[in-house]
C-alpha positions as CSV (number, residue, x, y, z in Angstrom):
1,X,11.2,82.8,18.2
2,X,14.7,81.6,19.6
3,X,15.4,81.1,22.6
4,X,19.1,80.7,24.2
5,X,19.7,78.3,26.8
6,X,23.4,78.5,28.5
7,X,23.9,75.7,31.0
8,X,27.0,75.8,33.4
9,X,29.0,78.6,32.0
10,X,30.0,79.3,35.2
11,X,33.9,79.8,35.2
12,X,35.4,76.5,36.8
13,X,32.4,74.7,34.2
14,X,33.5,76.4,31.4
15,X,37.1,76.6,31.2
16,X,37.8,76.6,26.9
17,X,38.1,80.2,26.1
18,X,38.2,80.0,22.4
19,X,34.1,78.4,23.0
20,X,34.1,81.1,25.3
21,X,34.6,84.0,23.2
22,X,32.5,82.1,20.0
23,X,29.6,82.1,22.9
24,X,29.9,85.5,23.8
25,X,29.3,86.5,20.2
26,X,26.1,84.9,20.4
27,X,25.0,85.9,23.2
28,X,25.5,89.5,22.1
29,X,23.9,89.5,19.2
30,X,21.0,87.9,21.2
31,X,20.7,90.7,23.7
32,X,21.7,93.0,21.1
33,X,17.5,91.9,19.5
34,X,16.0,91.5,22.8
35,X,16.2,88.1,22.9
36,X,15.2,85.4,25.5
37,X,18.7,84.7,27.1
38,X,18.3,81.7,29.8
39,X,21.4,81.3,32.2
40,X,20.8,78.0,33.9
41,X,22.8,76.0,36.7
42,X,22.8,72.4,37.6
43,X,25.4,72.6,40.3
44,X,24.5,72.4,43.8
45,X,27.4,74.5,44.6
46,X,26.5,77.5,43.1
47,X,22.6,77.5,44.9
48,X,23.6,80.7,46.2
49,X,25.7,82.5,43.9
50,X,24.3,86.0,43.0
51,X,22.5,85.7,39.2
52,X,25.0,88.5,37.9
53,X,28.1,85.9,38.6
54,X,26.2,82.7,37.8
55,X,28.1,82.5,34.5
56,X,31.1,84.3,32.9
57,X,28.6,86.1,30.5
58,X,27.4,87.9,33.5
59,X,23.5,87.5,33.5
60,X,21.2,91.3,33.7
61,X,18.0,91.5,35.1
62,X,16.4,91.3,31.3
63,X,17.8,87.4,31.3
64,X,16.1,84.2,32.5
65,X,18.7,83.0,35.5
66,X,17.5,79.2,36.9
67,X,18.6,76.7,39.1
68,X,18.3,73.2,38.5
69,X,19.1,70.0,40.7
70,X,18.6,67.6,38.0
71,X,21.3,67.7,35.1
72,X,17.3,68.2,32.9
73,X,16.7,71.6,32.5
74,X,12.9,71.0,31.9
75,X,12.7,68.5,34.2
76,X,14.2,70.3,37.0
77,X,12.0,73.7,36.2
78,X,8.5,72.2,35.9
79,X,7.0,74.9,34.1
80,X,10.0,76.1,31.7
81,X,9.3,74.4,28.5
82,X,5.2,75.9,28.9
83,X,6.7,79.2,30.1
84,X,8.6,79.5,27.1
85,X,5.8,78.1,24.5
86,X,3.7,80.8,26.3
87,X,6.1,83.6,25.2
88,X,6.3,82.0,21.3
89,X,9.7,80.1,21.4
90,X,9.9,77.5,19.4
91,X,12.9,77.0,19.1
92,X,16.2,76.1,22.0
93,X,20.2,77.4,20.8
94,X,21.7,75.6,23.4
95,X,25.7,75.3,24.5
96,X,27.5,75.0,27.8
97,X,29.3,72.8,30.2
98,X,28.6,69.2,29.7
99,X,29.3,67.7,32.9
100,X,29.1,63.9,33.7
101,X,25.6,64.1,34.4
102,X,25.1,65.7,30.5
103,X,23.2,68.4,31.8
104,X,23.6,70.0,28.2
105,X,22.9,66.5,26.3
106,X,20.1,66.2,29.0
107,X,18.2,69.2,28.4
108,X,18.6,69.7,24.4
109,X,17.5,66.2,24.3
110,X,14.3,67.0,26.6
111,X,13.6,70.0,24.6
112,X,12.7,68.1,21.6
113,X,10.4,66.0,23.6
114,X,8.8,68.9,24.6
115,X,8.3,70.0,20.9
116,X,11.2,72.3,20.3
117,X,13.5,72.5,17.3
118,X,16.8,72.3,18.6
119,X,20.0,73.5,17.7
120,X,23.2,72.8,19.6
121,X,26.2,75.1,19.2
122,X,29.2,72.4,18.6
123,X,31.9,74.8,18.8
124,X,30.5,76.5,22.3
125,X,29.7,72.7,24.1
126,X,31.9,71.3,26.1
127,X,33.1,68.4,28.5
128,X,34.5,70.4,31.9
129,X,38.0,69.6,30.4
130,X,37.4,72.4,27.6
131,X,37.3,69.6,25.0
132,X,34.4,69.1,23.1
133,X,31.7,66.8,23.8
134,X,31.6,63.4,22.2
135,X,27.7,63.1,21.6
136,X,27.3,65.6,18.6
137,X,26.1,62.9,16.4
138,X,23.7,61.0,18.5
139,X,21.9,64.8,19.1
140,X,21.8,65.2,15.1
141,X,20.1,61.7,14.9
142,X,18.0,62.4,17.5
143,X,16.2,65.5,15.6
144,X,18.7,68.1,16.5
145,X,20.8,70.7,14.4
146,X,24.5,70.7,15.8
147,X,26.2,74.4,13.8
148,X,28.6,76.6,14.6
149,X,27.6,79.5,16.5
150,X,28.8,82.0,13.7
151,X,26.4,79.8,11.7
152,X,23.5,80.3,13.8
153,X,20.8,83.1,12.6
154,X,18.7,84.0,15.5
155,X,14.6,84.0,15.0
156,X,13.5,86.9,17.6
């Protein structure tokens, strides 16, 4: 099962609309199955911030909302990678916010040390400038798939 993981879409993180509205179809279609939808934060400034305006997707109480202080997903939620092997996800669709700390980078990186298959959505990651990220093919060699989200057919 699929499982996907949104990292800083927050709306001063994520300011490229066009990955915006190619994540949003995503992200319907996963909620449209019932699948696992993970909303996750690495900035301190947002600690507080009610779930439902963590990210411009607007999180529900059926989606996974976390809060991270290290730019590492899995490293920053101890028991997120054996949460989510307990609930048969095996593999991570992952996009967001790359910040300068590469939470994104960071976390689909430690997701396939933690024995997922990973696929990163190129056209919905970006640098906080909107542009896209500059690491696609260092992810590809490190086991990854980078696609397109319209690419992407979700396992749930």
């Amino acid at each position: 099962m699929d499982a996907l993981l949104l990292i800083d879409t927050d709306d001063a993180s994520y300011p490229n609309d066009d990955a915006m509205e190619t994540l949003g179809e995503i992200v319907t279609r996963t909620r449209t199955v019932g699948g696992v939808l993970i909303f996750a934060s690495t900035k301190e400034s947002l600690a507080d911030t009610p779930d439902e305006e963590l990210s411009v997707f607007v999180p529900d109480e059926e989606d996974l909302v976390l809060r991270s202080d290290n730019p590492d997903i899995f490293e920053g939620i101890n028991d997120l990678a054996p949460g989510l092997h307990d609930m048969a996800v095996d593999r991570i669709v992952i996009a967001g916010a790359d910040d300068a700390l590469g939470a994104v980078y960071a976390s689909a990186m430690a997701a396939l040390v933690c024995n997922f298959d990973v696929i990163v959505l190129s056209d919905s990651t970006t640098d906080l400038d909107g542009e896209p990220v500059d690491w696609m093919d260092a992810a590809e060699e490190a086991g990854a798939m980078v696609k397109n989200a319209a690419d992407t057919w979700l396992r749930m």
